[in-house]
C-alpha positions in Angstrom: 26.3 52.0 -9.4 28.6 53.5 -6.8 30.5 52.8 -3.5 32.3 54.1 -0.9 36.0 53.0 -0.3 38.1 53.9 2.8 41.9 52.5 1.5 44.6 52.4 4.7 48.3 51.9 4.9 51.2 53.5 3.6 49.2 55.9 0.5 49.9 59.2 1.7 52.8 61.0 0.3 53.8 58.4 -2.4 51.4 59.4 -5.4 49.1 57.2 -4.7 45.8 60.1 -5.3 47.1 60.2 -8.8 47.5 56.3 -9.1 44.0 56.4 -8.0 42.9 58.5 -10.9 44.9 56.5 -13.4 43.2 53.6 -12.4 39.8 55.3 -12.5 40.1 56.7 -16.1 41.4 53.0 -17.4 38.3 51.9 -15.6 35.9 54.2 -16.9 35.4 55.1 -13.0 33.6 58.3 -12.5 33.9 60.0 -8.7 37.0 61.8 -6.4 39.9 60.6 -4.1 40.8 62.5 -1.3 43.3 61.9 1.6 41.6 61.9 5.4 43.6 64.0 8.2 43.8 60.2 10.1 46.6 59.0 7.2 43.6 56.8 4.7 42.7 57.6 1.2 38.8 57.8 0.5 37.0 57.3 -2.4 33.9 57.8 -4.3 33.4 56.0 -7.7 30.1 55.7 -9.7 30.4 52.8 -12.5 28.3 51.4 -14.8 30.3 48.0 -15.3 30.5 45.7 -12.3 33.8 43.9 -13.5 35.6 47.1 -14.6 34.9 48.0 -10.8 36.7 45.2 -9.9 39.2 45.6 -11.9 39.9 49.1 -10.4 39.8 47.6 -6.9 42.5 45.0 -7.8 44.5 48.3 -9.2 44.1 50.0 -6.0 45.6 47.1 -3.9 49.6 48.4 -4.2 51.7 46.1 -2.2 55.6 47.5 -1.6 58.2 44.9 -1.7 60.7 47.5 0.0 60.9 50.0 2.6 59.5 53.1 0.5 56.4 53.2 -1.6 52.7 52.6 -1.5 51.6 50.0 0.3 47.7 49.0 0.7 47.0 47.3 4.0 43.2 47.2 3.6 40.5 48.4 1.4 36.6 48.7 2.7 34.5 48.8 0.7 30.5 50.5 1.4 28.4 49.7 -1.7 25.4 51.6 -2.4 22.2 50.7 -1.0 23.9 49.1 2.6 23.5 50.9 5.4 25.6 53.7 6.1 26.2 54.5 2.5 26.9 58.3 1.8 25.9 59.6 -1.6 28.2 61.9 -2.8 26.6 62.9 -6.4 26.7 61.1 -9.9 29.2 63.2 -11.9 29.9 63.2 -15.0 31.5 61.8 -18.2 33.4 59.1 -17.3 36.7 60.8 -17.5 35.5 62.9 -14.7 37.7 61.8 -11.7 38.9 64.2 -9.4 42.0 64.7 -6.9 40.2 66.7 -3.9 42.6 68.2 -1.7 
């Protein structure tokens, strides 16, 4: 299974990429995280266990109780098979998660 995520708020600059990845390997979440020029975080995971996936979203969603850190306002997710959907590939082993720059 896979889906797209498109994560906004205050992720960029604050290690949030490599919190991403952390996640992903606990998770067994194959895919990439990148950050967009507009200030959001995308993702691409592949899974093969529906409530590990979950599990990683729950991870993603960083709430800051102060003024500096990461702080997820809103995570959309595009499953595959909706419309819209972009494949990006099936990689590989499940420790294969990437930080795209």
């Amino acid at each position: 299974m896979k889906a797209h995520l498109i994560i906004s708020g205050t992720i960029q600059g604050v290690g949030y990429r490599f919190h991403v990845k952390r996640c992903a390997h606990q998770h067994h979440i194959r895919g990439f995280v990148r950050n967009l020029p507009d200030g959001r975080v995308d993702v691409f995971a592949v899974y093969d266990d529906p409530i590990a996936f979950e599990a990683f979203l729950k991870e993603l969603d960083r709430k800051s109780q102060n003024f500096i850190g990461m702080h997820v306002e809103k995570i959309e997710v595009q499953p595959e098979g909706k419309p819209g959907f972009l494949d990006q590939g099936d990689f590989g082993p499940a420790e294969d998660f990437q930080i795209r720059f």
